[in-house]
VOLUM-84268 format. One record per residue (C-alpha): x, y, z. Coordinates in pm, whole numbers, plus 50000, padded with zeros to 5 digits. Example, Ala and Ser with C-alpha at 12.3 -4.5 7.8 and 13.67 -1.06 7.14 Angstrom:
! residues 2
512304955050780
513674989450714
//
This chain:
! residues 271
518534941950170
519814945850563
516924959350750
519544976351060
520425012750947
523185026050895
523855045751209
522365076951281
520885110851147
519015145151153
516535153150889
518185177150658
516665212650671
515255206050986
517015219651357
516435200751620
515845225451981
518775236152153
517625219952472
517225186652356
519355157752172
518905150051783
516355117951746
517975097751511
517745061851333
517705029451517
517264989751472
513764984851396
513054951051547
511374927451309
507374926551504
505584938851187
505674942350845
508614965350711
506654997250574
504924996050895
508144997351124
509745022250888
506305043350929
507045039051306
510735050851268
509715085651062
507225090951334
509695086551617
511885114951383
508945138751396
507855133051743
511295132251882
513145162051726
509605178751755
509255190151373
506655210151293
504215214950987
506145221350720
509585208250824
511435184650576
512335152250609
514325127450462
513715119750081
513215085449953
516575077249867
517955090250190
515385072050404
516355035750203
520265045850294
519295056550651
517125025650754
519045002950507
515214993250323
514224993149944
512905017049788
509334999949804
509344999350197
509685034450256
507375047249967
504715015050159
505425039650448
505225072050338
501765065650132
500535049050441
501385082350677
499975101350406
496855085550465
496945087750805
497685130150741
500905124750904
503195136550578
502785153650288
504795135849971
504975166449714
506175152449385
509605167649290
510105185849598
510255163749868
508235149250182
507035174950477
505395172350819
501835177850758
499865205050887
497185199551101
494545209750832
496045184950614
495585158050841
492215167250919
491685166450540
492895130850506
491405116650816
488125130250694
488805116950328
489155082850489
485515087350691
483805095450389
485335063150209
483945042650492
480655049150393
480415042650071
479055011849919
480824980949796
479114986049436
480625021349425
484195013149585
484764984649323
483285005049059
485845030549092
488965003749158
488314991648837
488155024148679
491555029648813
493264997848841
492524983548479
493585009948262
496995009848511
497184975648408
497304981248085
499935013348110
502444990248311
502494966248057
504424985147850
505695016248073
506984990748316
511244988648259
512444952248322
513864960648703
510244973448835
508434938548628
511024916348868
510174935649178
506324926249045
507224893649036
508844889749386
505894909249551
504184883249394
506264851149476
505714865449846
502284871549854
501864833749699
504194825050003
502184837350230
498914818550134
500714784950125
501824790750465
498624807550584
500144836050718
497204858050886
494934877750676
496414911850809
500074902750653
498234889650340
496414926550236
499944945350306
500994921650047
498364919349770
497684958749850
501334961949778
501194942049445
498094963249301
500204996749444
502864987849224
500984979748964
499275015148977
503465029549016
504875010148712
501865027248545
504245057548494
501255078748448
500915110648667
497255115548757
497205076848840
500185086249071
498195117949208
495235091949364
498035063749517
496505076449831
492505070349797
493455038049591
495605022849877
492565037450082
490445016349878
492184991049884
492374982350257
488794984150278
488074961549995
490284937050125
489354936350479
486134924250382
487244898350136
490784882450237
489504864850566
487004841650393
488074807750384
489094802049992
489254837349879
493364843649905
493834811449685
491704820149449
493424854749453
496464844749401
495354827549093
494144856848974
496554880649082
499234853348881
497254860948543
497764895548592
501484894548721
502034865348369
500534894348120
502284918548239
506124900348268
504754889547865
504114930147789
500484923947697
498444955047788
495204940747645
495924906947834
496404926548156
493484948748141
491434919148116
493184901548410
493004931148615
488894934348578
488404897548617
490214899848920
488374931349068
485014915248965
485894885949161
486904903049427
483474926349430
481474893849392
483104875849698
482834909949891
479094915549835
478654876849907
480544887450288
478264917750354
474964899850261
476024869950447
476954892850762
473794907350692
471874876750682
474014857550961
475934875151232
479104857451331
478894831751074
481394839150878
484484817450947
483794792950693
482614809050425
483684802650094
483024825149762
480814823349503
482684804949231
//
């Protein structure tokens, strides 16, 4: 799909002051990856027609036909400014401004994830993450399984071609988000934002040792094969061998770090 929008717009419900011209929609460049610049472009909105808390923006659908994105960009974007305690994505009723508070909240939620342990972090992902596996496997409708696989196909991309570790956790965070989407259940949809919160810190401390995005990609294909099959038990067990991997290699990083400072560039995880 075109990345260049298609011209220009206000945010419906929203007025922008008398004393100043509307901030609309422009070009994006092509410097990051997409969610990010489309996170950049909703912030520019805010910012620029100086919303406040509360204010509505764009929906989903509107925001794909304003930047000319998929769907999966801008709702990449809008969990990630919903992290940040930028927006507030209320289910059936549309995205807002956030208000302060909220932000605090969410900035705060973030801290407190920062400090807790590996064993706890990957505890909980695979509380979450394998029974989504399992849901998606046969909640999933044909269309969202192909978008699966080409998340996939890209993410496999990206480790042939070393692409830098930063590009490689939007993609594999994006997989397991989808994953968690396709689940079609709605208390799994309620915790998108602490899982995708999880999920960056899990895989900032595995994805930059030499070996590990391989092996993930192996792993992540035995997940992606159950589910395009519509094998929930074959997924679920995909999904935790893949987690368990990923806390082994992790652990294996923080002792190491703990052990060796700095000596990290070529390490390689525990088979």
């Amino acid at each position: 799909m075109p990345e260049e929008p298609a011209g220009t717009a206000t945010a419906a419900g929203t007025v922008p002051p008398a004393d100043a011209d509307a901030i609309g929609w422009h070009w994006m460049g092509s410097g990051q990856p997409l969610f990010q610049r489309v996170a950049g472009q909703v912030e520019r909105f805010i910012a620029g027609n100086r919303l406040r808390p509360g204010d509505r923006l764009p929906g989903e659908r509107e925001l794909c036909e304003l930047l000319g994105v998929s769907r999966a960009s801008v709702r990449e974007a809008l969990r990630s400014l919903q992290a940040r305690g930028v927006v507030v994505v209320r289910h059936g009723k549309g995205v807002f401004v956030a208000a302060p508070d909220e932000g605090e909240r969410a900035l705060e939620r973030f801290t407190r994830l920062r400090e807790v342990g590996m064993d706890e972090l990957f505890a909980m992902r695979e509380v979450l993450e394998v029974p989504a596996a399992g849901w998606a496997a046969s909640a999933a409708t044909d269309q969202q399984l192909q978008e699966l696989a080409q998340t996939f196909d890209a993410l496999a991309a990206g480790v042939r071609s070393h692409r830098a570790a930063a590009e490689l956790r939007v993609l594999d965070a994006k997989l397991h988000l989808q994953i968690a989407e396709f689940a079609n259940n709605r208390f799994l949809a309620m915790t998108q934002t602490v899982l995708q919160e999880m999920l960056a810190r899990s895989m900032e401390t595995t994805l930059a040792i030499a070996g590990r995005p391989a092996r993930s990609v192996r792993e992540h294909a035995e997940i992606v094969e159950a589910l395009l099959a519509r094998d929930p038990a074959r997924a679920r067990a995909a999904a935790r061998r893949h987690i368990r991997s990923s806390r082994r290699a992790a652990l294996q990083r923080v002792a190491s770090e703990r052990n060796h400072p700095g000596g990290l560039a070529g390490m390689a995880p525990r088979p």
